[in-house]
N, C-alpha and C positions, 0 to 999 in steps of 0.2 A: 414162823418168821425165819426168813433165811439173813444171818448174819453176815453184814457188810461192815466192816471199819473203814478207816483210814489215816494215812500217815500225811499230814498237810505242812511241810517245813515251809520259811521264806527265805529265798535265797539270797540273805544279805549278808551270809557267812557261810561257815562250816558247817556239817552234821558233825555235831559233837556228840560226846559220852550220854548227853541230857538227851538229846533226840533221839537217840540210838535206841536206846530204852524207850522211848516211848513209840518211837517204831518198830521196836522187839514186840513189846507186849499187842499193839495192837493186831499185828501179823500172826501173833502165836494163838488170842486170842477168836482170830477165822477161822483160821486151821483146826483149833480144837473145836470148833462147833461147824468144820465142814462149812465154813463160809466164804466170802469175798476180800481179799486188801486189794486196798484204792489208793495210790500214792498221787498227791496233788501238791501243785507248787504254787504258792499264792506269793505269787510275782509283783504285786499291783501296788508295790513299793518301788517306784522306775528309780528316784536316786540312788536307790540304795541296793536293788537287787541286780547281782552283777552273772553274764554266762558262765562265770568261772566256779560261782556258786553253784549255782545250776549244776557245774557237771562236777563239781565233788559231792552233790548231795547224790547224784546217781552212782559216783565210785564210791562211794563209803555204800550205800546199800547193797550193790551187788557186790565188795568184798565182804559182806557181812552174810551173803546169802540169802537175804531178805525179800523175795522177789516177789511185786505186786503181781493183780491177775488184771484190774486195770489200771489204765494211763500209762505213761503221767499225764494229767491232767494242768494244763498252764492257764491261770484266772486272766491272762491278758488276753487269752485266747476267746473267752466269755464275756468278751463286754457289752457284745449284740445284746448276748441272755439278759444281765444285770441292766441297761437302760429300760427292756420291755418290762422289766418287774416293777423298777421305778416307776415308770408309767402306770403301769397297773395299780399300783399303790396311792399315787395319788389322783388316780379315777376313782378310786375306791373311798375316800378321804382318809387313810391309814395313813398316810403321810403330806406331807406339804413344804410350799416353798416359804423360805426365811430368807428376808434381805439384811436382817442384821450385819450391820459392819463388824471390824475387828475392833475397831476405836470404840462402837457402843459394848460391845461384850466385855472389853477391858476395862471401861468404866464401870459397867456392872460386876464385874467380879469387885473390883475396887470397893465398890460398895458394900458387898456382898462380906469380906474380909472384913471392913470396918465392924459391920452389924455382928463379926463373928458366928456369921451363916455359913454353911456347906455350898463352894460355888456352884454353880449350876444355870442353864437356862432357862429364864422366866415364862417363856412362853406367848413373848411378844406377838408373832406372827401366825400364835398359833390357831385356826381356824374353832367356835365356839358357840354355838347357839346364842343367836340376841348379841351377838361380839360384832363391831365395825371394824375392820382391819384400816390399815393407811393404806391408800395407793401406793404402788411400789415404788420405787425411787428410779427414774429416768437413768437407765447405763450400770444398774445395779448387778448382775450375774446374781442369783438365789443360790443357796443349798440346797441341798432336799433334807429334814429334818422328820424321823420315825415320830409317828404319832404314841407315843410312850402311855397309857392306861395312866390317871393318877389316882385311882383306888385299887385297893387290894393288895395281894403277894402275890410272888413268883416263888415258888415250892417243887422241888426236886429231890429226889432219894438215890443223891450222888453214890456209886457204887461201892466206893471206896471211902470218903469223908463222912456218909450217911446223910442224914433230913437236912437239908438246908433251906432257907427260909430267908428271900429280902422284900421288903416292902415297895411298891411301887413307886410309893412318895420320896426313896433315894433318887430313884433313876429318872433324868432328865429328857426331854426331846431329844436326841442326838441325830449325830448326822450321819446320816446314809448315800449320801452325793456330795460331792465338794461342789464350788461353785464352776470351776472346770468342768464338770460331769462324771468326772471318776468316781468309782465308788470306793464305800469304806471297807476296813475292814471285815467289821463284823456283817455287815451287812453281807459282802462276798461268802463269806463262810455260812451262813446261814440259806442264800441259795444254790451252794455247792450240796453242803450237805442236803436241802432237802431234792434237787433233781437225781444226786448218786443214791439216794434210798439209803441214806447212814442209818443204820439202827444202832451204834454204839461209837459213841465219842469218846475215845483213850486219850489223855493230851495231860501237859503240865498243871500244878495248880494253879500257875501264875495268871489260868485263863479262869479262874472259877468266876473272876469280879465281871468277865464274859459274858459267861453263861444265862445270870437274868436277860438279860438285854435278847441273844439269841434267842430268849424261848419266848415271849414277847413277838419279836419279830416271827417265828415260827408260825404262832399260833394266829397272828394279824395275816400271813399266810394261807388260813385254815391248812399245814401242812404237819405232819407227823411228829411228835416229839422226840430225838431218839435218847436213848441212856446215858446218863454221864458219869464219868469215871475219871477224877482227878490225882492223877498222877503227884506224890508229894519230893519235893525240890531233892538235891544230892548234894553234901554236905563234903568239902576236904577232908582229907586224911586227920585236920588240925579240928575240924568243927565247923569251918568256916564254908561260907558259899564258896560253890567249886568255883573254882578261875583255870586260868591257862596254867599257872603254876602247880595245881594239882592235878590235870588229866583233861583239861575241859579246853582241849584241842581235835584239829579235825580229827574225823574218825582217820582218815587214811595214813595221821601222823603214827598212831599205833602200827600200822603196816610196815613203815618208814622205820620203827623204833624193834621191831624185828618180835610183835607177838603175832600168833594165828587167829583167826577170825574165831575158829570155835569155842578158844579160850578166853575172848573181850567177851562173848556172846555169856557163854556159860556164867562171867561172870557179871554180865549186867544182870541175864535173869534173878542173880542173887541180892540184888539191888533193890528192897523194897519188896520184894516176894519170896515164898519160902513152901516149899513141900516137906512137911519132917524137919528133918535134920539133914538131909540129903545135899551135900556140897559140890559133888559131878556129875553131869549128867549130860545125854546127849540131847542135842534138841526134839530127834523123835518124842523121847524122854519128856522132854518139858511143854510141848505140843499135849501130849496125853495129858498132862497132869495141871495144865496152867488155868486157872479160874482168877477172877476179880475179886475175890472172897480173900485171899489168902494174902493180898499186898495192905502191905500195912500204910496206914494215914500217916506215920511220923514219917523224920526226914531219913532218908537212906543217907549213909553214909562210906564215900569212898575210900577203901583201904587199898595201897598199891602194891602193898604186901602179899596179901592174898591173889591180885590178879597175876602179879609176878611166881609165884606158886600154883597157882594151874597152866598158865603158859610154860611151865617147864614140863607138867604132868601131862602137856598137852602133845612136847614135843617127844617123850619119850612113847607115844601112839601112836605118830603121824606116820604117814609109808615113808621109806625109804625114798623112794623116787620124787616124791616131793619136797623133800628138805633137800635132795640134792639139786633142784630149778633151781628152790628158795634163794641155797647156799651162790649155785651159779649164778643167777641175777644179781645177787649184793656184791660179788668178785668181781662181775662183770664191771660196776658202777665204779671199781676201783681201778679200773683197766688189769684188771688181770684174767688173762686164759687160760681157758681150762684142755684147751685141745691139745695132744699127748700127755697129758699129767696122770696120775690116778684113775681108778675108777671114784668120783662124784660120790654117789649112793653111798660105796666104802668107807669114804673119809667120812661121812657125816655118820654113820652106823658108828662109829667109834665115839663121838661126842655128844652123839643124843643123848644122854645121861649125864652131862657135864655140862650143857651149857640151860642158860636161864630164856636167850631166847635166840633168832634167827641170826640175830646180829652178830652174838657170841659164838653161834655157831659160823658163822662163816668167815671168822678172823682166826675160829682156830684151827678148820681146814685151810686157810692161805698158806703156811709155812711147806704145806703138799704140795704146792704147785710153783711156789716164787721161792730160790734156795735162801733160806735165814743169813743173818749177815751175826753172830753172837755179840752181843755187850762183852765191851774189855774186861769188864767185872765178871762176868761168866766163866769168860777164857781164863783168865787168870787164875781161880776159884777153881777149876774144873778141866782146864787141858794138864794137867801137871805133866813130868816126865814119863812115871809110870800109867796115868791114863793114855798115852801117846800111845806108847809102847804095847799098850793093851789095844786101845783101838784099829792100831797097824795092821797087831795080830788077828783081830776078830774080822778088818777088809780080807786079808787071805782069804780066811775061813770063810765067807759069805759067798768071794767068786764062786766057788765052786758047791754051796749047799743050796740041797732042796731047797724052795722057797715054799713052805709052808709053814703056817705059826709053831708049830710044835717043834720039827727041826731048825726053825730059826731061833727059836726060843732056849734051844738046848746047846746051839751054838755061841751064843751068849756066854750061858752057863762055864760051859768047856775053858772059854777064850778068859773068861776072871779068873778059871780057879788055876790053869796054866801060868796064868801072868801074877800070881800069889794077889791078886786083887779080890775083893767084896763083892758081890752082884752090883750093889750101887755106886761103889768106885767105878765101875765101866758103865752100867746101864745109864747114871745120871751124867757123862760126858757125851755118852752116845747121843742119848734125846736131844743135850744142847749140839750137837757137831747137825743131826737132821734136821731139828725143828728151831732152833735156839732158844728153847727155854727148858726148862732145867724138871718137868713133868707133863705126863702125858699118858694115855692109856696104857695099856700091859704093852710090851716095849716089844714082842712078838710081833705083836697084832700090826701095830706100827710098822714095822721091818716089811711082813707081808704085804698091807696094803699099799708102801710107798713102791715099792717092785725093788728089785736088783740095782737096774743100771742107776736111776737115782740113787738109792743107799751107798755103790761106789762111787760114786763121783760127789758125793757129799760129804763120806770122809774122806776122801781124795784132799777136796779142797781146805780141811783144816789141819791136817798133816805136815809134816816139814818135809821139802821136797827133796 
C-alpha cells in the first residue's frame, strides 16, 4: 500500500498552532513511509471562506516548509464530481429526496425535546418497502438526505484513540445536498478522500463524531476504508482550550513575533508525540522516527516556555546570513537602512546568544545603524567628568589604532588605567555614548564591528565641544 495523507483545512480563518500540527504529523507521517501529502481546501463554506484565508493557509505552510506533492486541491473546484455522485446514489437508492420543511423539523425536534429523546430525523421521506410516501409538495426544492443503515455498528481501530465503536441507531439520515444543491460537508470529504486514494486520515478529534457517518457513506460507496488517527485537542499554558490568548493565532503571527519555522516545528512535533526523551531534533530526525504509535490520546498541552527556549536554541544555529535578511527585513519595516552601516551578518554574530528571538535581535542590531539619542538618566549616571575625560582620551587613541578586537580591546584597557579609571568606569559610558544602553557584548568586539568613523563620530557627539 503506498501511503497518501492529507492536510484538508477550511479557509474561514487562520492556519493556526492546531492545524499546524495536524498538518506536521500528516506530511511527516508520508514521508516517513516514503508516500504522498495532498493539501486540500474545502472551500464549500462560500460565507465564510474568504481568498485571504486561502492564502495565509498557503503562507503558513510554506513558511513552515511543509510542502504537499499534490494540489492544492479547492472542493468548489469539484462540484461537477459531487452532483454525479449524488446522482449516482440516488439511482442507486442509497440516498433520497426529503421535502421536509424547517417549520416541520422544528416542530419535530420540539417534540422530540418534550419526550426527552436525542433529536434527530424520523425518516419521513424516507423510501421503505410496503412504505407510501406523500406526493411532493408543489415548489418544494428536496435535500438529498444519506440513506444511514439502522441496524448494526460502525467499528474502527482509531490509530491513536483505539476500538471505537457507534451504533447505527445514533445516526440519523442526514443530509448530503442542501436544497440549493451544494453539498455537505461530510459528504465532500468522503468523496475527496475516496477519489485522492487517502489511506490515512490524520485530523483533530473534534472530527471523530465524523467519522461514523464517513464510513457509512464510504462503504454505501463500495469504496475503501482508510485509517484513522484522531489527533487529541491542545490545551493553554493554563489548562484551558487554547484561544488567541495563548498561541492559537495565525501560523504566520509567529513569523511576525520573531520565531524560526524550525523551532514552531520542532516544537509542535513535541505536542502530543514523543521519541524517548529527545527534546531537539531536526526534522530529517523526526521524519525517521515519527510513527502513530507514539502520540498519545490525552490532551497536549501548550507551554510558551519551552517554545521560547528552543527558538532561542534555535537562533544560536541558524547561519549567519540569514539572521542577517531576518534582522534586515524587520529594520527595514521600521524605516531604517542598512546601506553604509555595519556589516549585517556581524552585528547579529554578536547577539545570537543574547537574544530570545528575531525580533530582539533586531532591536539590538538598530543602535549599529541609527546613532542612540542616551536617556538623561544614563547621561547623568554615566557621562561624569572623569568618564568624559577618559572617553576624550580613548577617541585620540582609537583615531589612530589597528582596528582589530584585540588592539581595540587593549586600547581600552590603556586609556582607563591612564585616566586612573576601572575598565567599567570607561567600558559602561562608552557602550551608553555607542549604543545608549549601558550593556552589550565584550566591548572589543563592538568597537570592531561598529568600524572607526562611527565609533568617532559617536563619541564626538557626546563630548563637550
Amino acid at each position: 500500500m503506498t501511503v497518501r495523507t492529507r492536510f484538508a483545512p477550511s479557509p474561514t480563518g487562520f492556519l493556526h498552532i492546531g492545524g499546524a500540527r495536524t498538518a506536521l504529523f500528516a506530511w511527516a507521517y508520508a514521508r516517513r513511509h516514503g508516500g504522498t501529502f495532498i493539501l486540500r481546501i474545502e472551500d464549500t463554506d462560500v460565507a465564510r471562506s474568504t481568498p485571504e484565508a486561502v492564502q495565509a493557509i498557503l503562507d503558513g505552510m510554506k513558511w513552515l516548509g511543509l510542502a504537499h506533492d499534490e494540489g492544492p486541491f479547492y472542493q468548489m473546484q469539484r462540484m461537477e464530481r459531487y452532483k454525479q455522485v449524488i446522482a449516482e446514489m440516488l439511482a442507486a437508492g442509497t440516498a433520497y429526496h426529503c421535502y421536509t420543511s424547517k417549520e416541520e423539523l422544528d416542530a419535530l425536534r420540539a417534540e422530540q425535546e418534550v419526550r426527552k429523546e436525542k433529536p434527530r430525523y424520523d425518516g419521513r421521506w424516507r423510501p421503505e418497502p410496503g412504505k407510501t410516501l406523500s406526493l411532493p409538495p408543489a415548489g418544494v426544492p428536496p435535500v438529498v438526505r444519506f440513506r444511514n443503515p439502522h441496524d448494526g455498528v460502525v467499528v474502527w481501530q482509531d490509530q491513536i484513540k483505539g476500538r471505537i465503536e457507534i451504533a447505527n441507531s445514533e445516526l440519523d439520515d442526514f443530509i448530503i445536498a442542501r436544497a440549493d444543491g451544494t453539498p455537505t460537508y461530510n459528504f465532500c470529504v468522503v468523496v475527496d478522500d475516496h477519489d485522492m486514494a487517502i489511506t490515512h486520515v490524520i485530523r483533530g478529534d473534534d472530527h471523530v463524531n465524523n467519522t461514523p457517518r464517513q464510513i457509512n457513506l464510504l462503504q454505501a460507496l463500495k469504496a475503501p476504508v482508510p485509517l484513522y488517527a484522531h489527533l487529541s485537542m491542545i490545551l493553554g499554558d493554563d489548562g484551558q482550550k487554547l484561544s488567541k490568548r495563548h498561541g492559537a493565532v495565525s501560523v504566520m503571527q509567529y513569523d511576525e513575533d520573531g520565531y524560526l519555522p524550525e523551532a514552531v516545528l520542532n516544537y509542535l512535533a513535541r505536542l502530543g508525540w514523543s521519541h524517548g526523551d529527545e527534546e531537539v531534533f531536526s526534522m530529517e530526525q523526526f521524519v525517521q522516527w515519527f510513527d502513530l504509535d507514539h502520540i498519545t490520546a490525552s490532551a497536549a498541552q501548550f507551554n510558551t516556555e519551552k517554545l521560547n527556549w528552543l527558538n532561542a536554541h534555535y537562533l544560536k544555529l541558524a547561519d549567519p546570513q540569514r539572521l542577517a535578511a531576518e534582522a534586515t527585513r524587520r529594520l527595514a519595516r521600521q524605516g531604517v537602512a542598512i546601506a553604509g552601516g555595519p556589516d549585517v551578518a556581524s552585528v547579529t554574530a554578536l547577539y545570537r546568544d543574547r537574544a530570545g528571538n528575531l525580533n530582539e535581535l533586531a532591536d539590538a542590531v538598530h543602535p549599529f545603524f541609527v546613532a542612540p539619542k542616551p536617556a538623561a538618566e544614563l547621561r547623568a549616571q554615566h557621562f561624569t567628568e572623569a568618564a568624559l575625560r577618559g572617553l576624550n582620551a580613548l577617541r585620540e587613541r582609537l583615531s589612530a589604532c589597528a582596528w582589530q578586537a584585540v588592539e581595540l580591546g587593549q586600547a581600552v584597557k590603556q586609556t582607563a588605567a591612564e585616566s586612573g579609571l576601572k575598565m567599567p568606569q570607561l567600558a559602561i559610558p562608552l557602550r551608553v555614548a555607542l549604543l545608549g544602553l549601558p550593556q552589550s557584548p565584550s566591548i572589543d568586539a563592538v568597537l570592531q564591528v561598529m568600524g572607526r568613523e562611527r565609533v568617532l563620530a559617536r563619541l564626538a557627539a557626546v563630548l563637550p565641544a
